[in-house]
Every structure is written in structure tokens, then in C-alpha cells.
N, C-alpha and C positions, 0 to 999 in steps of 0.2 A: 522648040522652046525648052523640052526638058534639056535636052544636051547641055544651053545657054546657063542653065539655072545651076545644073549639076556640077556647071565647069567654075562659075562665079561663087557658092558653096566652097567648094574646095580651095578658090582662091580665096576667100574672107578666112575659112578653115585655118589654111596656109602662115597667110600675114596674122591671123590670131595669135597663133603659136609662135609667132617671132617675136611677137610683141611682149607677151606675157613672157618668154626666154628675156627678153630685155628688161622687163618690170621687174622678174623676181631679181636680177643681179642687179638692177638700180635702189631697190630694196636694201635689200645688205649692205652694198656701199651707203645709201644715206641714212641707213642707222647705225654704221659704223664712221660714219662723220659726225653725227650729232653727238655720239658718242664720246668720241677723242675731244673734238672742241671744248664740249659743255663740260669733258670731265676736263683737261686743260686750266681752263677757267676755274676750277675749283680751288684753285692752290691762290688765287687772290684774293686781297683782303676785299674787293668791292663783292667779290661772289658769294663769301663767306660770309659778310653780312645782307645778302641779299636773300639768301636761303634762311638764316636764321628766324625770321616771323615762322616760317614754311613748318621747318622743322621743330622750334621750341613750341608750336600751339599741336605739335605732333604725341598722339600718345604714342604710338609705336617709334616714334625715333626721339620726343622731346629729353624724356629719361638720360639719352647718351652724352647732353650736358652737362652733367652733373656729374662726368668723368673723365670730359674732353672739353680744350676750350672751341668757341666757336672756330677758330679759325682751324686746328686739328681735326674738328670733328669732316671740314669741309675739304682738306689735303685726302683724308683716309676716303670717304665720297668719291671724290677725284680719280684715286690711286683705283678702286674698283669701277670708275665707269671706263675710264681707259681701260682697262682689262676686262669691260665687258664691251667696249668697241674694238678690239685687238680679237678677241673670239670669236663675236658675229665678222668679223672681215674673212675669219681663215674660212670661212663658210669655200670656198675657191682651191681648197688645199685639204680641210677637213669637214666632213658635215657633222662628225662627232662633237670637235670644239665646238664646232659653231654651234649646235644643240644647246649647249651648256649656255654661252655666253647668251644664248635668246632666250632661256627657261631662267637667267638672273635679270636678265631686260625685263621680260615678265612682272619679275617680283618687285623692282624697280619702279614700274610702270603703273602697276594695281598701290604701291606702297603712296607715290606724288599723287595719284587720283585720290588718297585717301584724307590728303591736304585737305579736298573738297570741304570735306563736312568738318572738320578741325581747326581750317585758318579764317581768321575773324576776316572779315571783307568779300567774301567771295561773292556772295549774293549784292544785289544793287536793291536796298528796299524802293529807292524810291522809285519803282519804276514795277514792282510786284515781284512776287515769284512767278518763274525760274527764273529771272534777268541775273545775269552773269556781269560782275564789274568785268573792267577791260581786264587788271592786274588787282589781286592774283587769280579771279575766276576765269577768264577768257586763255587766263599764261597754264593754268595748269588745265580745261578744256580738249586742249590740244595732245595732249598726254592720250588720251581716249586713244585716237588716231595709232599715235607711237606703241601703245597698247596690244591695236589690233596688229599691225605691223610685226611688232616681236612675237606675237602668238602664230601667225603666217611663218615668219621663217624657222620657228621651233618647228612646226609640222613638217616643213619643207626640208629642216636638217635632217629630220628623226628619218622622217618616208627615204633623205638621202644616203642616209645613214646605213637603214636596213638593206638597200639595196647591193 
């Protein structure tokens, strides 16, 4: 029975490890597609004003109105999420970039969580707190996730990095 258990161990062991090799590279590639897309998207007028509630109830980002129009401020957005999904991809070529591009996902990622408490709608009173509307509480929710994600592969670059 021990042989049976030792040998089924090593086999779950085994497939573990292949799995998580496939997780962490499914990883990178889907946040270097959220990435390119959503930044893509940035350069239209529907996105542009679709981020603007987002952004102008923003103190850390509202201020950059009042030197950019909405749709500039949503091109330059753009112009860095793409080069922060163009980073996290080289993850395959460099863990150095990729480091970077997950340590700006990061800031990225903690800065739309911070939407939270800033963008009028997010809570649902009539249902109590915590309830979450669908949009923008449930749209920016998900960020959390994208959060831990970028934090995973910063580790992941850096540990690849030094090695």
C-alpha cells in the first residue's frame, strides 16, 4: 500500500507541476491581453468617456483634467497600458522587463481599486452594505483579482530575474 500511495504522490506531485508551469505562462499571456485590449480601447471616444466618472471623482487621477482633455487623458492611459501589456508579455524573453511592466500593473491595479471609495455608485444602498452595484462596483471588484495576478508575476519576474 505504501509503494501505491508513494507512486500516486509523485504522480499528482508531477501533474502539479505541469500545471502550475501552464498557470504561471497562462498568467502573463492573460494579463498581457487584458492589457493590449483595454489599453487599444483607450484611443476611443466611447472608452474615453466611459472612464471619465472613473477618473474625474478620482483624487489621484481627477486633477489631470484640468491639463488634458478627456479624451488625451484616455489616448496617454492607452499609450501606457499597452506598454504595460507589451512588458508583462516579454516575461518569455526577459524577466527583467516583465518585472517592471507587473511592478506598473501593480500601481495600475491598487490606483482603479481606489475608484472604490471615490466613484459615486459603487455601493448599492438599497440592498445594505457591502452590496456592490453591478457597474462601476462589481466592474472595478474584479481589479482585486487583476491585482493579485500582477503581484504573482512581479514575484515570479523578480525570483526570475535573480536567478
Amino acid at each position: 500500500m505504501a509503494e501505491e500511495e508513494t507512486f500516486m504522490f509523485k504522480l499528482f506531485e508531477a501533474f502539479g507541476q505541469k500545471i502550475e508551469i501552464i498557470g504561471t505562462k497562462g498568467l502573463f499571456i492573460a494579463l498581457a491581453i487584458v492589457y493590449i485590449w483595454i489599453g487599444a480601447m483607450k484611443f476611443t471616444a466611447y472608452e474615453a468617456k466611459g472612464i471619465a466618472p472613473l477618473v474625474s471623482n478620482s483624487p489621484v487621477l481627477g486633477w489631470l483634467y484640468n491639463y488634458f482633455s478627456i479624451h488625451t487623458f484616455s489616448s496617454l492611459l492607452g499609450i501606457l497600458e499597452l506598454l504595460v501589456g507589451l512588458l508583462i508579455l516579454s516575461r518569455f524573453v526577459s524577466a527583467k522587463l516583465s518585472a517592471v511592466g507587473a511592478f506598473l500593473s501593480c500601481i495600475l491595479f491598487l490606483t482603479t481599486l481606489s475608484f472604490m471609495v471615490s466613484t459615486p455608485g459603487v455601493f448599492e444602498p438599497s440592498l445594505g452594505f457591502p452590496a456592490l452595484s453591478v457597474a462601476p462596483g462589481q466592474f472595478l471588484l474584479k481589479d482585486l483579482v487583476l491585482l493579485g495576478a500582477s503581484v504573482f508575476a512581479l514575484g515570479e519576474s523578480l525570483k526570475a530575474a535573480s536567478r
